[in-house]
C-alpha positions, 0 to 999 in steps of 0.5 A, spaced: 069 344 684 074 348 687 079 347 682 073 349 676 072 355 680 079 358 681 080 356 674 073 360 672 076 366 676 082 366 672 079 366 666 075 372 668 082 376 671 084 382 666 087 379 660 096 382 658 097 381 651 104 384 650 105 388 643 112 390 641 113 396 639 118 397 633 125 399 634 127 400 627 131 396 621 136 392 623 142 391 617 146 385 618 153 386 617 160 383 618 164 386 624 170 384 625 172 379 631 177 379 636 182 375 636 184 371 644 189 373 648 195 369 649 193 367 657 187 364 653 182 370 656 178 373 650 179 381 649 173 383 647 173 390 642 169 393 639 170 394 631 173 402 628 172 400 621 164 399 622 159 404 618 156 410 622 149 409 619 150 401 621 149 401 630 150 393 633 156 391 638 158 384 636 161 380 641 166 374 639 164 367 643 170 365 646 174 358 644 173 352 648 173 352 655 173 360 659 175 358 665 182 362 668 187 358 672 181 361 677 177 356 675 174 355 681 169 362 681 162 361 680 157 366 676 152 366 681 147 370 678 148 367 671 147 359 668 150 356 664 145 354 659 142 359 655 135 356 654 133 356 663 126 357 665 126 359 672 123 353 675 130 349 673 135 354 675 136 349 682 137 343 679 141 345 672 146 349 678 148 343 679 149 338 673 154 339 669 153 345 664 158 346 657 162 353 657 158 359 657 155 363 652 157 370 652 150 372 651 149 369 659 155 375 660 152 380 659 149 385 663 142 386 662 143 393 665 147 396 660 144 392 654 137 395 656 142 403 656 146 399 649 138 399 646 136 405 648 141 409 646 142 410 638 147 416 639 152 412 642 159 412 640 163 406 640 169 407 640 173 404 646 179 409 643 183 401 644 182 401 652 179 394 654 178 390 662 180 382 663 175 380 668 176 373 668 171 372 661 166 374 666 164 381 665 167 386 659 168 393 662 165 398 657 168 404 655 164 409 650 165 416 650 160 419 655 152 419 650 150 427 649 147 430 653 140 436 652 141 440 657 134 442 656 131 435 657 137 433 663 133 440 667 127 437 665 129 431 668 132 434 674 126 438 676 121 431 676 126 429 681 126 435 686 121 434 692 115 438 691 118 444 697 122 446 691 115 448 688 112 452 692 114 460 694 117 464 698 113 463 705 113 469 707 112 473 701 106 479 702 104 475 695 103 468 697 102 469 705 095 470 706 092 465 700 098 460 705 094 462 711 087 461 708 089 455 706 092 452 712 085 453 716 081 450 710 087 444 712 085 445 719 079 444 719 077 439 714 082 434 718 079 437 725 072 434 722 074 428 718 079 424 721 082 422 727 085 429 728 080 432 731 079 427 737 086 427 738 086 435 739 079 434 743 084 430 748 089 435 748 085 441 749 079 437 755 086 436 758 087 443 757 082 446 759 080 443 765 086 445 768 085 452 766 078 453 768 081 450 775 086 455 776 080 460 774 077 458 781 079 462 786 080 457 792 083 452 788 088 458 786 089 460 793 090 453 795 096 453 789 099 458 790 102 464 785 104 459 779 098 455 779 099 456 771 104 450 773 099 444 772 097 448 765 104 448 762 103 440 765 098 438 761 101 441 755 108 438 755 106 432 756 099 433 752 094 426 752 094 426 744 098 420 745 097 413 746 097 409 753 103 406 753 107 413 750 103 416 755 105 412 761 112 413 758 112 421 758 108 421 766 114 417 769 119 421 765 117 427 766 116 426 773 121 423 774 126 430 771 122 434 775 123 432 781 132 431 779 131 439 777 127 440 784 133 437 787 139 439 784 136 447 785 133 445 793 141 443 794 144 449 791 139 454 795 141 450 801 149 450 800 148 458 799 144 459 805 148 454 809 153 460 811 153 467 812 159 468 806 155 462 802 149 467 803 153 473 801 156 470 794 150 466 793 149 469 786 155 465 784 154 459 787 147 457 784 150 461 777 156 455 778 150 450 779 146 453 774 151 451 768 153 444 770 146 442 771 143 444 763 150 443 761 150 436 762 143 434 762 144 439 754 149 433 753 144 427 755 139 431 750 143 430 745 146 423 746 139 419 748 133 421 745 128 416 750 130 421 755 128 428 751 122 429 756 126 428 763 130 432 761 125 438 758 122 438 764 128 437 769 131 443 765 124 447 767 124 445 774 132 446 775 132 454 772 125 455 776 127 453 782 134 457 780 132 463 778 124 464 780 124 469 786 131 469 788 134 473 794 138 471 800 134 468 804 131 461 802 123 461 800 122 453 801 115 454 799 116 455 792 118 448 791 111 446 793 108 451 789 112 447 782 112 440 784 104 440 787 101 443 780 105 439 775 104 432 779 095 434 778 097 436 771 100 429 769 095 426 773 089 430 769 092 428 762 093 421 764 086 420 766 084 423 759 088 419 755 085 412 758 079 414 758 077 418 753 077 415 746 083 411 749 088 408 744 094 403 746 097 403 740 094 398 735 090 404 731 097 407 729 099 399 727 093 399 724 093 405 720 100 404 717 100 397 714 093 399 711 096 405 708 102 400 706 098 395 703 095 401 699 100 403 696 103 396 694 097 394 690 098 400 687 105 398 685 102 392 682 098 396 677 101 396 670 104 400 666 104 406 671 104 413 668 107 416 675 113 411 675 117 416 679 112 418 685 110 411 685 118 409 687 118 415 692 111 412 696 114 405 696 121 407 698 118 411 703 113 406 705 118 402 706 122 406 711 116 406 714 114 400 715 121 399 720 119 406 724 112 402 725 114 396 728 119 399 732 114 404 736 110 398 737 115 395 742 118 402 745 112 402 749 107 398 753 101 397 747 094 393 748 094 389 741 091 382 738 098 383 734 104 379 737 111 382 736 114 378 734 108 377 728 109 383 727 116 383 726 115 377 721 110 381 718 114 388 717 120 384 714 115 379 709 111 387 706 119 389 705 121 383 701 115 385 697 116 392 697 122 390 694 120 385 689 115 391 686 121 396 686 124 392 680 119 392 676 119 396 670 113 400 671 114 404 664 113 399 659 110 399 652 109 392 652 102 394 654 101 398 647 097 395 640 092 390 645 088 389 640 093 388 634 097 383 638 091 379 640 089 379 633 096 376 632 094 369 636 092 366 629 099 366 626 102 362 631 099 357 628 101 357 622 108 359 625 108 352 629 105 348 622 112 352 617 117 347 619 121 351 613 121 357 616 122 355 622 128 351 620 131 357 616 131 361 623 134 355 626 140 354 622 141 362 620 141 362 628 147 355 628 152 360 623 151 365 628 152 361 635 159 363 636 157 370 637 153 375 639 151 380 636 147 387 640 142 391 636 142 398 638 137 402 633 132 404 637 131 411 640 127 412 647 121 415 643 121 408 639 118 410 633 114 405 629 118 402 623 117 396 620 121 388 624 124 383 619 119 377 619 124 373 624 123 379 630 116 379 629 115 370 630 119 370 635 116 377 639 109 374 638 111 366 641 113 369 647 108 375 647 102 369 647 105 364 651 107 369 657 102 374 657 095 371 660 099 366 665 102 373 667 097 377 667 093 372 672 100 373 676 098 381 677 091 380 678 092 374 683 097 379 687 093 385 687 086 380 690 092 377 695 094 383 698 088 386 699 085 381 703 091 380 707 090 387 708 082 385 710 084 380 715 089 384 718 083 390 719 079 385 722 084 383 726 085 389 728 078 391 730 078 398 726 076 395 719 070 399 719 073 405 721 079 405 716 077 400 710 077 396 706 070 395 703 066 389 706 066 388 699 073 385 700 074 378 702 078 375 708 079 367 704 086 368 705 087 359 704 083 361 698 088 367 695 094 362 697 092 355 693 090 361 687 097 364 686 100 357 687 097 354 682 098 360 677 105 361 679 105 354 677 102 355 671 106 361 669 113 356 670 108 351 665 108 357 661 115 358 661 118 352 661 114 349 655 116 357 651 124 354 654 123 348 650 119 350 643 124 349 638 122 356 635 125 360 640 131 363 637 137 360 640 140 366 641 136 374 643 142 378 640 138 380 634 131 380 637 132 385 643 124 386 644 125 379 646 129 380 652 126 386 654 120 381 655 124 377 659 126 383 664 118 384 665 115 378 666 121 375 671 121 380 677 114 380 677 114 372 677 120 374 683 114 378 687 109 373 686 113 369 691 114 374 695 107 375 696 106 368 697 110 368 704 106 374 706 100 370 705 102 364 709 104 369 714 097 372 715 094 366 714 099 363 720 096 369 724 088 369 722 089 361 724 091 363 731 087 369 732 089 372 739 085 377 743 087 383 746 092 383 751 098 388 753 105 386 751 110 390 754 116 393 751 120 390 747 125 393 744 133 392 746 135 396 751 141 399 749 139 400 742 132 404 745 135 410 749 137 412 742 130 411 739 122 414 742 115 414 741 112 418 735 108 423 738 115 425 742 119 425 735 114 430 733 114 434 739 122 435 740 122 438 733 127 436 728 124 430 725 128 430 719 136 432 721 134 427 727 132 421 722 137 424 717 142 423 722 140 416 724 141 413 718 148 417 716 151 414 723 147 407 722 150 406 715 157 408 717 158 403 722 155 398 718 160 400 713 166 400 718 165 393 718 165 391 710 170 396 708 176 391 708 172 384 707 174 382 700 180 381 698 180 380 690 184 374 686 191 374 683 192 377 677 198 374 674 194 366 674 200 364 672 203 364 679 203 358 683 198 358 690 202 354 695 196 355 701 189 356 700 191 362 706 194 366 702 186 367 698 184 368 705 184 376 707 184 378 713 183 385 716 189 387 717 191 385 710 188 392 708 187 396 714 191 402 715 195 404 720 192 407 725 185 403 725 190 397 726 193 401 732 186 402 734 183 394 733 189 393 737 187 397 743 181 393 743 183 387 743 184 385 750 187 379 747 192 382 742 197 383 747 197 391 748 200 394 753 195 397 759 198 404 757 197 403 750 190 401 752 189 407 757 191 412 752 187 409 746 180 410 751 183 417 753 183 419 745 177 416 744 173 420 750 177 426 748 175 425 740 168 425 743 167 430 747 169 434 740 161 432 737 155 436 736 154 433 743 159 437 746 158 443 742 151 444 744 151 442 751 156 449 751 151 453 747 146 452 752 150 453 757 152 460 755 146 462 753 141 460 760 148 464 763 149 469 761 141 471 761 140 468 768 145 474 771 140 479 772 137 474 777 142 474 782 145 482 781 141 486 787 140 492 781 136 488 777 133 483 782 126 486 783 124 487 777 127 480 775 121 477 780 117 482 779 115 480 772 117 474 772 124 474 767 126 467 769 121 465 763 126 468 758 131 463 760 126 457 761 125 459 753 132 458 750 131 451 753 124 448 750 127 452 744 134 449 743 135 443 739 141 439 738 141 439 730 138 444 727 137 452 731 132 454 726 132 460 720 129 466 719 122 464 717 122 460 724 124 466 728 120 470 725 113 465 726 116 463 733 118 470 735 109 472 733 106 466 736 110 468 743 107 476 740 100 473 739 099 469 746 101 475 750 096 479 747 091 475 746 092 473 754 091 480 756 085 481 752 082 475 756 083 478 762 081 485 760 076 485 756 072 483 762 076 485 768 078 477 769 071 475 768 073 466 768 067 465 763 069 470 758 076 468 760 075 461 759 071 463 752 078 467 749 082 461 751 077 456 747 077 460 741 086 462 740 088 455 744 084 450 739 089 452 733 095 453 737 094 446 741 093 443 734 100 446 731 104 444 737 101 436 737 100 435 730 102 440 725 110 440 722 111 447 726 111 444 734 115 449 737 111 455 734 106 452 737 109 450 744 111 458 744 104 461 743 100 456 748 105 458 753 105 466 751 098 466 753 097 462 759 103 465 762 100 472 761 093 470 762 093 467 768 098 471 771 094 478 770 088 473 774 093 472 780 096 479 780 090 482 778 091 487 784 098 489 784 099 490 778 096 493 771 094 488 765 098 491 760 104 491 764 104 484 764 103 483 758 108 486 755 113 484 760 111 477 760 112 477 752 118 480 752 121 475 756 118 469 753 121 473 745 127 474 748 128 467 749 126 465 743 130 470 738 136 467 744 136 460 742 135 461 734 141 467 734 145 463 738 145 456 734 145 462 728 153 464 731 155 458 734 156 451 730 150 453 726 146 447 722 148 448 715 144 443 710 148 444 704 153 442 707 151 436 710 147 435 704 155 435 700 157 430 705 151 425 705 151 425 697 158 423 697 158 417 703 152 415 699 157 413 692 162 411 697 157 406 701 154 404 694 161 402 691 162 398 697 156 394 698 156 393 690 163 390 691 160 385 696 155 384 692 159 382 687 163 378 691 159 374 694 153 373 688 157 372 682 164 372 683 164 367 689 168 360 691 166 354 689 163 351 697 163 357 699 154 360 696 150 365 699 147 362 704 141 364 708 145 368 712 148 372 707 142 374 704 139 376 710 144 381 711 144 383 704 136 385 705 139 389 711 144 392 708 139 394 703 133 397 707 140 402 710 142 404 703 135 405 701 132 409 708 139 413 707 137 415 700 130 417 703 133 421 709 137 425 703 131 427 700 128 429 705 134 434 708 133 437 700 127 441 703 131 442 709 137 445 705 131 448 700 128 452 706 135 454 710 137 460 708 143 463 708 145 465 715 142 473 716 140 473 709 133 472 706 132 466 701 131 470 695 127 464 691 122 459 693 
């Protein structure tokens, strides 16, 4: 029954006939062969005599056995026999197999650019490459090129920044803006943005309606605000897990900052010629305290928000109400408020709409499974965009699993699962990035179905058959490549020859892999419900209950329609109308270079299936996991909601991946070692094949290797001096560099805190904020452009004065106040926790609550324009300090970080393409590809391709990054 069943619904599936598109006439001419060299290794070149009208390459077989003296390399990725069905590669690898035809020799790759290409100039002009009769390097002139159609091109690639116009256009600003609150507000009302803003803003607006109350005020202290800012930084937008994080790390550098600041308030009170100087002591204080915790900043990510707020409460404990004589009590007046604000925000995180991190898990894989069924819809009009969301997804997928095990998370899914499973969804990724998603082999449905009829009379013709067969045996010495095709393929009449043969495979492999797609797409959408299911948000997040959950039931139904292709295939390998050899029947091969990568993906996704039935079968319940992560690796590494906080996600990824990459390939540089080239010479020692890395190191990184090695037996002073150069050279990094940045900048703002001139108005107004500012606002990577200084500096500028309009519209009414705060603290909340401008945001929500709740606590001293302005133009001092600064020294340039990623990309790919090369096709006989190597290939890919990703990326950086002090002239 089962069986009837299945095969009921494959017939029903959507039916692929492929029709070949016509290519053009193809003329039968007689090349001139090469003649084999006089080491018996053929020399292939291309005739200078042949017609210009007449465009075919013509490759002569080599006679007798190909194999050089080096007899003992395999051709990994190529069999022996022409006529190879997938399912018979394993066991035809190891029988014993004729010589190869130069036909298994080529590359598909250049052969499918050879079709394509119908202005290609033959001549080799007599240059020619031995590769062991494995490979012949091509050597044409370079193809025209339409400068037209190359910028065509060109703009189709580009990201979608690079159409948009110039951001601070008085043209274009304003539809901006109204765009961007209609964004707003359609994200707030339909997803799960709102509810994330519902819990930062409660958390915010219950500590702000406290600081309202008169008593709770008093009993405070004058920066009450200080459990306001609380919440904010340390927002409750975020899941249980990054919010304990975020408790323990911000309190934690709260209490060092407080520390250090009440150390040095003590060593300059503790003597009179200490309280005389005591400007200086805290000023040498203040410079090594933010510049070592700027370095830490900048070396350990994990660590941003002990730092953040140890920078904070360092520079208040420093600079807020200086004088000679020590008041103790302002250190309470910090440390009390800020410990209610994390304790308010993690009361609403857990229990107000709490989330432990498997909504994000979940959000994620549905999003990816989305996007991989996507890929199986072919053929596919937006091939490109379509490659942009798999390669992205594909990053992605990484970035999910490793945020899942960074922090504590109450899931149904085990770590360890979800690695298997992030690992399984790349390797179909993988599979649906290979496939040819523009093909015409979809065209002429009808036309081709009509078609099925001749088939038979083609089996019954044995005459034609038998002419195909023996015109082919004249020929089987050589191979012949038919190029007349051009990109547009217009249709032109076939010779009956290529018609029989393109029909045979077209009708024996088109249903058997149409059912392939179909069972593939059914395939991951019910993996993608199980996992929902498991999950607990399939109802909020999809898919349809339409969707079935029988994931046994996809299993047994792809196995037995992969096995019915590899019937379909074999018995195609074996039918004695099959041409012999494809070189005049192109469309052919092409077939083949369709129909395969989908049968790879097949099997791809028949793991993932055995996966996710794994995972359904043990069905676990919801239990905490804590984190997982490698240790050392994880202080290089944070959560989601902390990368979107500190700003820079783009440069921060971007230089991930550069130093991730770079490492890898240190270690593959001088791995492979190549083959003699004179064969003739004698091999006394199978060591002498063997490279070594000293064999091609240079001198100094041998020097280095050396110094290492404890059992190289360098001297300790060599040792000594090699671990001094290497934490002088460090010491030469942005790290360093931006430690010295802050350093300046909060020092030099500082000086008026300690000068009696300047002292009281410093207090009075509470300057220390400027100062505090250039701190949240520096970033190790990327300082900011024009753009950003403009928004930041109007934020800080906004919050001010609507700040002073809260409190003066009803001379510090707290329901009108509180009305005012609803009203500006609702968009700007949004803008630091979930829009691509956070440290716009974090300024304006600053501004106003500095300025608002400081006219409520001074209210009799002094007048609210008064604070507004002066608190304003501290907080715009700061802002427009750390972006000049950045702007001055060292600055962030994209382009030229864009030049140095383009250029290790090439030499990254040379490098992995050689390895490829070597351990794929070229390799040693008993030394094959192991399960381990493949494993570190797939690694090396996933690098390569993040890397690729990450670049793409910094094109929009380098798009919206100005000339320094100049504005961008074109958008």
């Amino acid at each position: 029954m089962a069986s009837s069943a299945d095969q009921s619904e494959v017939s029903q599936t959507p039916q692929v006939i492929f029709s070949a598109s016509a290519i053009g006439s193809t003329q039968q001419t007689s090349g001139s062969s090469s003649k084999p060299s006089a080491s018996g290794v053929q020399r292939r070149r291309l005739s200078k005599s042949k017609p210009r009208d007449v465009r075919r390459v013509r490759l002569q077989a080599p006679e007798g056995a190909s194999a050089s003296p080096a007899s003992s390399i395999y051709m990994g990725s190529y069999g022996h026999n022409a006529r190879q069905s997938k399912s018979s590669i394993a066991s035809a690898r190891s029988a014993s197999l004729p010589p190869a035809s130069p036909r298994v020799s080529i590359s598909h790759s250049h052969l499918e650019s050879l079709l394509q290409d119908v202005d290609q100039d033959l001549d080799t002009y007599g240059v020619e490459e031995l590769r062991d009769g494995f490979f012949d390097a091509s050597f044409f002139k370079p193809a025209k090129v339409d400068h037209e159609e190359l910028m065509k091109d060109a703009e189709e690639t580009l990201p979608i920044a690079f159409q948009k116009k110039h951001p601070l256009s008085p043209k274009h600003f304003l539809p901006r803006q109204w765009h961007g609150i209609k964004d707003f507000i359609h994200a707030v009302t339909t997803t799960r943005a709102g509810v994330k803003l519902a819990k930062s803003f409660l958390a915010f607006f219950i500590a702000y309606i406290l600081c309202l109350v008169p008593v709770i005020a008093n009993w405070l202290g004058r920066y009450d605000y200080i459990m306001v800012i609380s919440t904010l930084i340390s927002h409750p937008g975020r899941t249980i897990g990054a919010q304990i994080d975020g408790a323990f790390l911000t309190i934690t550098g709260t209490a060092t900052g407080l520390g250090w600041g009440a150390f040095a308030l003590w060593l300059s009170d503790s003597t009179a010629v200490a309280s005389r100087g005591y400007g200086g002591i805290l000023a040498a204080f203040l410079v090594l305290f933010m510049g070592t915790i700027a370095a830490l900043r900048s070396y350990y990510v994990r660590l941003y928000q002990l730092v953040l707020c140890a920078g904070i409460a360092a520079l208040y404990t420093l600079l807020a109400d200086t004088s000679q004589e020590v008041n103790w009590r302002k250190l309470f007046s910090y440390g009390i408020p800020w410990l209610f604000g994390q304790a308010l925000s993690m009361i609403i995180c857990c229990t107000f709409f709490p989330d432990a991190g498997s909504r994000p898990l979940a959000v994620n894989l549905h999003n990816a499974f989305s996007v991989m069924q996507d890929g199986l819809i072919l053929p596919q009009k937006h091939s490109i965009m379509l490659h942009r969301q798999l390669a992205w997804t594909f990053v992605n997928l990484s970035e999910v699993y490793r945020d899942l095990v960074l922090d504590i998370s109450i899931t149904r899914f085990r770590p360890k699962d979800v690695m298997s499973l992030r690992n399984l969804m790349q390797a179909v990724i993988r599979s649906l990035l290979s496939l040819k998603m523009e093909s015409h082999l979809f065209d002429n449905f009808e036309r081709t179905r009509s078609r099925n009829s001749a088939f038979d009379q083609l089996r019954n013709t044995q005459s034609n058959s038998q002419t195909i067969r023996e015109g082919s045996e004249s020929r089987e010495d050589e191979t012949i490549i038919s190029i007349d095709e051009t990109p547009k393929r217009p249709t032109i009449q076939r010779t009956d020859s290529e018609e029989r043969a393109v029909a045979l495979v077209a009708d024996r492999l088109s249903e058997p892999t149409s059912n392939l797609l179909s069972c593939m797409r059914s395939s991951l959408a019910r993996c993608d419900a199980v996992l929902m299911d498991m999950s607990g948000y399939r109802k909020y997040i999809g898919p349809p209950k339409e969707t079935s959950n029988d994931i046994l039931g996809s299993l047994t139904k792809i196995r037995k329609v992969m096995i019915r292709y590899d019937e379909a295939e074999d018995s195609l390998m074996h039918n004695p109308d099959l041409p012999p050899t494809y070189s005049n029947h192109p469309e052919v091969v092409e077939l083949f270079l369709f129909v395969h990568p989908i049968r790879q993906a097949a099997h791809s996704v028949e793991a993932l299936l055995v996966k996710v039935n794994e995972m359904q079968q043990r069905h676990p319940g919801w239990r905490p996991y804590l984190p997982s992560y490698p240790w050392r690796k994880s202080f290089q590494r944070t959560n989601a909601q902390v990368r979107h906080d500190r700003g820079g996600v783009t440069a921060g990824f971007y230089f991930k991946s550069q130093s991730q990459l770079a490492r890898t390939m240190r270690g593959m540089a001088n791995i492979y070692k190549p083959l003699p080239r004179h064969h003739d010479t004698p091999i006394e020692k199978e060591e002498d094949l063997t490279a070594t890395r000293m064999d091609t190191m240079g001198k100094y990184e041998e020097e280095a290797e050396s110094a290492r090695d404890r059992n190289s037996g360098a001297s300790s002073k060599k040792r000594f001096r090699y671990r001094l150069w290497v934490v002088l050279h460090r010491l030469q990094g942005f790290e360093t560099r931006f430690a010295l940045k802050v350093a300046i900048s909060t020092s030099l703002l500082a000086v008026p805190a300690w000068l009696s001139q300047s002292r009281g108005w410093w207090n009075q107004h509470e300057s220390w904020w400027a100062v505090v500012m250039v701190w949240i606002m520096s970033h190790p990577r990327v300082g900011g452009n024009i753009q950003d200084l403009v928004t930041r500096s109007l934020c800080g500028v906004l919050g001010a004065i609507w700040g002073g309009l809260a409190y003066g519209a009803r001379d510090g009414n707290p329901y009108v106040m509180a009305v005012f705060a609803a009203i500006y603290m609702i968009p700007m909340i949004y803008r630091f926790t979930q829009s691509s401008h956070p440290r716009s945001g974090i300024v304006g929500c600053i501004s106003f609550v500095v300025v608002s709740l400081a006219a409520k606590a001074n209210e009799d001293i002094s007048s609210v324009a008064m604070i507004a302005w002066t608190r304003g133009v501290a907080i715009v001092v700061g802002v427009v300090a750390a972006v000049v600064i950045n702007w001055i020294l060292w600055p962030f340039v994209a382009r030229h970080e864009l030049r140095k990623a383009l250029a290790s990309m090439m030499i990254y790919s040379s490098i992995i393409y050689r390895g490829v090369v070597a351990k794929y096709v070229y390799y040693e006989k008993g030394e094959e590809p192991t399960k381990e190597d493949i494993e570190r290939s797939e690694m090396l890919e996933g690098r390569l391709r993040e890397g690729f990703v990450r670049i793409r990326q910094l094109m929009v950086i380098h798009f919206l990054l100005p000339p320094r002090f100049t504005l961008p002239n074109h958008y």
